[in-house]
C-alpha positions in Angstrom: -6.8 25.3 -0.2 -5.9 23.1 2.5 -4.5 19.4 1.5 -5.8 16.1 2.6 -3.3 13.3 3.1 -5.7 10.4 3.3 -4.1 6.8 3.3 -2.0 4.0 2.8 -2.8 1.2 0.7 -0.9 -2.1 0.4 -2.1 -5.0 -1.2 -0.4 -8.6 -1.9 -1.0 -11.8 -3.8 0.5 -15.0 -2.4 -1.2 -17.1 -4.7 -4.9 -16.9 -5.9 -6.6 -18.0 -2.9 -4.0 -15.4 -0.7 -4.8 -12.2 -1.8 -5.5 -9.2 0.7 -5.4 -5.4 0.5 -5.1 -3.5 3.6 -5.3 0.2 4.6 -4.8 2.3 7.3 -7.2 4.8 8.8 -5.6 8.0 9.2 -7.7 11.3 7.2 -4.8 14.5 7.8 -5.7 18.0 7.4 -3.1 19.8 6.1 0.5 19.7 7.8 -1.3 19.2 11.5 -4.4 18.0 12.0 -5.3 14.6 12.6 -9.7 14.9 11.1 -10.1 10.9 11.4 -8.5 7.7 12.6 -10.6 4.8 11.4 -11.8 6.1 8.1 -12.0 2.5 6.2 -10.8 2.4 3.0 -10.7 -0.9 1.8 -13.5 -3.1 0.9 -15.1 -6.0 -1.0 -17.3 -5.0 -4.2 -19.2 -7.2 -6.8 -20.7 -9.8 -5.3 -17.5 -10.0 -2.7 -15.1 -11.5 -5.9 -13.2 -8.0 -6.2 -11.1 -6.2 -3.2 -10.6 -2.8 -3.3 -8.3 0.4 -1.4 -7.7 3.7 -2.4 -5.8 6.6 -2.1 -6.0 10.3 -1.9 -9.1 12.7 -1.8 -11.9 10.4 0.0 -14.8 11.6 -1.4 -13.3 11.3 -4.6 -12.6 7.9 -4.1 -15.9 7.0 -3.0 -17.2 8.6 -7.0 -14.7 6.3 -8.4 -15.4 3.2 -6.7 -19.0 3.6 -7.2 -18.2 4.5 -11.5 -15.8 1.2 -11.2 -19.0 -1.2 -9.7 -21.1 0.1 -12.4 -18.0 -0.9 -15.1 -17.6 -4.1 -13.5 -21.2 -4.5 -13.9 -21.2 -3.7 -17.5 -18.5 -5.8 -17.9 -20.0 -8.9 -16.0 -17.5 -8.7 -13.6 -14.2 -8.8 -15.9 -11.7 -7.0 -13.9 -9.7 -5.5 -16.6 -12.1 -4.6 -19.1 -14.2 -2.8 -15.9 -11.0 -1.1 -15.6 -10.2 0.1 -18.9 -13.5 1.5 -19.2 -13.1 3.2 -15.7 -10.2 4.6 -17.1 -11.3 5.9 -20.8 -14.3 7.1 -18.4 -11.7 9.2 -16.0 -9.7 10.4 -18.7 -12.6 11.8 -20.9 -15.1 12.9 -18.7 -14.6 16.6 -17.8 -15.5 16.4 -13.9 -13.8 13.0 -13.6 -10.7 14.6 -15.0 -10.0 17.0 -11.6 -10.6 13.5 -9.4 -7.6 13.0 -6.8 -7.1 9.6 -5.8 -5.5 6.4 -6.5 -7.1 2.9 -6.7 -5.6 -0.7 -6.3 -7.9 -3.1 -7.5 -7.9 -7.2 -6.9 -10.0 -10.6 -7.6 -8.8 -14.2 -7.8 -6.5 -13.2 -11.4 -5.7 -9.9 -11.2 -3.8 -7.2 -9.4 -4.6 -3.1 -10.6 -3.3 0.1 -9.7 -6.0 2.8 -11.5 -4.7 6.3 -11.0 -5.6 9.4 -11.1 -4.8 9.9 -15.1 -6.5 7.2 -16.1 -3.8 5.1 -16.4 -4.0 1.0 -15.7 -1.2 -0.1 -14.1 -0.5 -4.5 -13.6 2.7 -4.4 -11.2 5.5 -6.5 -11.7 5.3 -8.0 -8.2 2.5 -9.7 -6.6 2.3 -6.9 -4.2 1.9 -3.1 -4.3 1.4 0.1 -2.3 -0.3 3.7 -2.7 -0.3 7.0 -1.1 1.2 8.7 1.4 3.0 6.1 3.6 3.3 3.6 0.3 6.8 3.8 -0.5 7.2 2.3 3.3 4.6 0.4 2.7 5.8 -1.1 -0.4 9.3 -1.8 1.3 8.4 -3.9 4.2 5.9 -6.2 2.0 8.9 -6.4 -0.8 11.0 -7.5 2.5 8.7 -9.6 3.5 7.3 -10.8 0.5 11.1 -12.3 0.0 12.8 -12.9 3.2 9.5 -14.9 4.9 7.2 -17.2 4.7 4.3 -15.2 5.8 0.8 -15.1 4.3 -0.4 -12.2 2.3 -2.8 -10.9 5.3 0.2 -10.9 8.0 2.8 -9.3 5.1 0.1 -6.6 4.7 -0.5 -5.9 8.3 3.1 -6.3 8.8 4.1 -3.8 6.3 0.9 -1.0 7.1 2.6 -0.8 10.8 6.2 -0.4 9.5 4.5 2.1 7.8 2.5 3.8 10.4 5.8 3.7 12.6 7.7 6.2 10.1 5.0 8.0 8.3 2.9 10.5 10.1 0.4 10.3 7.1 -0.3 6.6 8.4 -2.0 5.1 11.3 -1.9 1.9 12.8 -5.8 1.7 12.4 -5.6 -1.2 10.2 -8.4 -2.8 7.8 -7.7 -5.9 6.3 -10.0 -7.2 3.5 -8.9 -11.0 2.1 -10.3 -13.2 -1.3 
């Protein structure tokens, strides 16, 4: 079966009115094939209080973004408890179980990564990256993060085209999405 390398995700907190999560666009097919360059995989969900990116299998993402809305509406909007539930949900529910992707998750308090095991992960620095290009990813913003001044958006652009300029998994199609 052929693979789909499908995203970076890096997200940062500067302080809790300078939060941003930004992706690139890139969809790969396999080892060679380039299927999409401006797929956007980031977005604002409940009521625009929550930011969102993910990782891996798209249409798989797209299930689990939709399951986490409906948790954050059960929940009234409560970021964690949404995604505990998303993830008792993804580890127990037999279809769920074979869904490939990784989430990072934001509002005004928190910061998640949701993975593919169900696991709920808070990071220990006010910024994060996923997939294919996130270890670059997650290099430039620690860098950046430390060594500047810079916002969260610009540390997130910044580090998405450090990315895209090493990985071939990652574009330079960049969506930003900012609290």
């Amino acid at each position: 079966m052929v693979q789909f390398h499908a995203t970076t995700i890096v997200a940062v907190r500067r302080g809790p009115d300078d939060i941003c999560i930004g992706g690139d666009g890139q969809v790969t097919m396999g080892e060679t094939a380039i299927m999409k360059n401006g797929a956007k995989k980031v977005k604002k969900i409940y009521k625009n209080s929550i930011i969102t990116g993910f990782a891996g299998s798209v249409a798989d993402a797209f299930s689990l973004t939709e399951k986490f809305e409906g948790k954050l509406d059960e929940h009234g909007g409560n970021l964690k408890r949404a995604a505990v539930a998303l993830a008792q949900l993804w580890r127990s529910d037999k279809a769920m179980r074979n869904l490939e992707a990784l989430m990072i998750v934001a509002d005004k308090n928190d910061m998640l990564v949701l993975s593919g095991t169900g696991e709920v992960i808070e990071p220990d620095q006010p910024f994060v990256a996923i997939g294919s290009g996130g270890n670059y990813a997650y290099s430039a913003a620690n860098a950046l993060y430390n060594n500047t001044d810079l916002g969260a958006e610009d540390i997130v652009r910044k580090s998405l085209e450090i990315a895209a300029s090493i990985c071939v998994y990652t574009n330079d199609h960049i969506t930003i999405e900012k609290l």
